[in-house]
Each structure stands twice: as C-alpha cells, then as structure tokens.
C-alpha positions in Angstrom: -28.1 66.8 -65.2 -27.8 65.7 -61.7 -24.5 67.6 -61.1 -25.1 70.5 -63.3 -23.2 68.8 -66.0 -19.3 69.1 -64.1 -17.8 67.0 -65.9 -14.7 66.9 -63.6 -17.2 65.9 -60.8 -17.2 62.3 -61.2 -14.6 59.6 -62.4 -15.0 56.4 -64.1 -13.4 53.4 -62.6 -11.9 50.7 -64.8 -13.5 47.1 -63.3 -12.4 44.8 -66.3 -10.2 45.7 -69.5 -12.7 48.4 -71.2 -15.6 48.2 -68.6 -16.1 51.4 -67.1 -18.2 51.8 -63.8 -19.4 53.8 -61.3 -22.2 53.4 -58.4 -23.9 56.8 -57.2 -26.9 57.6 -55.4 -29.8 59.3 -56.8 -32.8 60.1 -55.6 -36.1 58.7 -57.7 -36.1 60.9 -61.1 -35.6 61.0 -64.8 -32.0 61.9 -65.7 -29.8 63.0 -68.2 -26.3 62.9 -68.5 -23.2 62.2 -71.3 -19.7 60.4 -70.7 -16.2 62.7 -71.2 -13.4 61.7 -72.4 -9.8 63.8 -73.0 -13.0 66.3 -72.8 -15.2 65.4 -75.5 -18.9 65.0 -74.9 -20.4 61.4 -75.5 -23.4 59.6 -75.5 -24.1 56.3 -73.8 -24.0 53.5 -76.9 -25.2 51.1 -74.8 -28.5 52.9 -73.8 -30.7 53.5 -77.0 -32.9 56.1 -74.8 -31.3 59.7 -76.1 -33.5 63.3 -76.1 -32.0 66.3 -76.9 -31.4 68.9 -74.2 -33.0 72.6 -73.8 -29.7 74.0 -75.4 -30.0 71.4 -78.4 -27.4 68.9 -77.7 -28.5 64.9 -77.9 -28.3 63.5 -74.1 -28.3 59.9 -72.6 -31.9 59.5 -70.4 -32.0 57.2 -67.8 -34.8 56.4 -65.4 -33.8 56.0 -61.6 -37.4 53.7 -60.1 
C-alpha cells in the first residue's frame, strides 16, 4: 500500500541462497503489501498477520512503531 501497489517499484535482493531482503524507509503506520514473483501476487508466509483489502484480495499487514 505504500507505493500504490507497483509492483515493478521495488526489487528483492538475494542476501543468502533463498533469503530475500530489502531495507526501506517508512514513516510510522500500518501497512499492507504482497511479494511478486514472474508476476504472481503472494503473501508473506512468514508473517501470520493477513486482512483482506477493500477490493477483496488477502494482504500481508505489517506494523512500522
């Protein structure tokens, strides 16, 4: 949600065989957001916090303190 859900906008870096990463800087908020991949929508399976967004897809929600 915090890019208007580009998907192109921001890459995932490779740190470790299958360990995907990437640092950006967000202002305090509640955030939701999916991973892409050969452009198919997916959730986070490491974060059990999902919600389902305003046009009825399930979404990854994270919390930024």
């Amino acid at each position: 949600s915090f890019n208007a859900w580009d998907p192109f906008m921001y890459e995932l870096r490779e740190t470790e065989p299958g360990l995907y990463t990437i640092i950006l800087e967000l202002p305090k908020g509640s955030y939701y957001y999916l991973f892409y991949k050969d452009g198919q929508a997916l959730l986070d399976d490491t974060n059990p916090a999902k919600v389902y967004a305003s046009d009825g897809r399930a979404v990854s929600h994270m919390v930024v303190p």
